[in-house]
C-alpha positions in Angstrom: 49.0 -12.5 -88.6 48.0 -12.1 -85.2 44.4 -11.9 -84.0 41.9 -11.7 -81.3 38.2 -13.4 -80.6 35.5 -11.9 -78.7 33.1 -13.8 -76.6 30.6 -14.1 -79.6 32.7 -15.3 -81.9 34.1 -18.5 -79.6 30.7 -19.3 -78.9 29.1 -18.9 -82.4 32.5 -21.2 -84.0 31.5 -23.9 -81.0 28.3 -24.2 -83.0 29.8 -24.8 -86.6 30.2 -28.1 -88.2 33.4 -29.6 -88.8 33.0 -28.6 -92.4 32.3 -25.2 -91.7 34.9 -24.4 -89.6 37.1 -25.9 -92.2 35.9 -23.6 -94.7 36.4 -20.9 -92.5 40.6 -21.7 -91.7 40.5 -21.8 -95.7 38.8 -18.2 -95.4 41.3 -17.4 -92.7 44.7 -18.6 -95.0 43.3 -16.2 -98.0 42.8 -13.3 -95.1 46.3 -13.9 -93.8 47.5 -13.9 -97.3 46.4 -10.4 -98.2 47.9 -9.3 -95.0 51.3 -10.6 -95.7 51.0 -9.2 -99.4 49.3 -5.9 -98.5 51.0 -2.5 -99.7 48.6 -0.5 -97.7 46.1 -0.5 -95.3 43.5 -2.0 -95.3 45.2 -4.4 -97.2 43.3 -5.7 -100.6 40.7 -8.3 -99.8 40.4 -11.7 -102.1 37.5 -10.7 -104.6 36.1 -14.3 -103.9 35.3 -13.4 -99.5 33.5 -10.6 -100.9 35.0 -8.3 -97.8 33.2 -5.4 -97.3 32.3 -2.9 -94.4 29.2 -3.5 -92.6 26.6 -1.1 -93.5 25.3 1.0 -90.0 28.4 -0.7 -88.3 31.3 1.7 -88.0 34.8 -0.1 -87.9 33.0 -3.2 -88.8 33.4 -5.6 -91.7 31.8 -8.3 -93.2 32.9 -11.4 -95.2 31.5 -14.3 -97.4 32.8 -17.9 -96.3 30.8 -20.0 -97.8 28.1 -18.9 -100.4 26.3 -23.0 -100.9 25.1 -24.5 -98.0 26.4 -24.1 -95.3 25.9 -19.8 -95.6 29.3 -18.6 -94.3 29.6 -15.3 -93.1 32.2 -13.9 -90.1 32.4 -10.1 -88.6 35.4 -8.4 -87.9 37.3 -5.2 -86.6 40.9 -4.2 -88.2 42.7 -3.5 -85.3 45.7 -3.3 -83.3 47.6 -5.9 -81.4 51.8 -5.2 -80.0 51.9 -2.3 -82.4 50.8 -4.5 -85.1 47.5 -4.8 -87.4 45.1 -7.4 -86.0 42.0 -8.9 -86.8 39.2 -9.0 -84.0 36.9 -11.8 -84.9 33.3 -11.2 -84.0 30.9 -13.1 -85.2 30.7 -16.3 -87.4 27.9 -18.5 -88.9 25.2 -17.5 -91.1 23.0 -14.1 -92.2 21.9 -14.5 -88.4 25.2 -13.1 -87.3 24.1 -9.8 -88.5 21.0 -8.9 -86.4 24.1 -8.7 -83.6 27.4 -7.5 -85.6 
């Protein structure tokens, strides 16, 4: 699935532990997954990310990582990259990330 990073994100992942940001690529296979199995659009999110849209954010969604310590959450934007759906990556690390979506 292809993808894009903003500014925020890269320097928000720099800041992760090596164990977050493994729990995140283990987010990110699950993501890809629904993608590849979707039937429509947007595709059907796994129950266990708790994907959702961002309240007060249009276009933007939300998603649970990591519920234990560490608190896992990433923001993104369903969009479009060669003609193709995409995921814009916006924000990742804790409830933090929200104050700045």
């Amino acid at each position: 699935m292809k993808y894009q990073t903003a500014a925020s994100f890269l320097a928000d992942y720099a800041r992760l532990t090596e164990r977050e940001r493994e729990l995140f690529r283990a987010a990110v296979r699950a993501i890809n997954a629904a993608f590849a199995r979707r039937t429509g659009w947007p595709p059907r999110w796994p129950a266990a990310l708790r994907v959702k849209k961002l309240t007060g954010h249009p276009g933007i969604w939300e998603m649970t990582w990591s519920f234990a310590s560490p608190d896992g959450r990433a923001t993104f934007e369903l969009v479009e990259v060669g003609g193709e759906p995409a995921i814009r990556w916006r924000r990742i690390g804790d409830h933090t990330i929200f104050r700045q979506p």
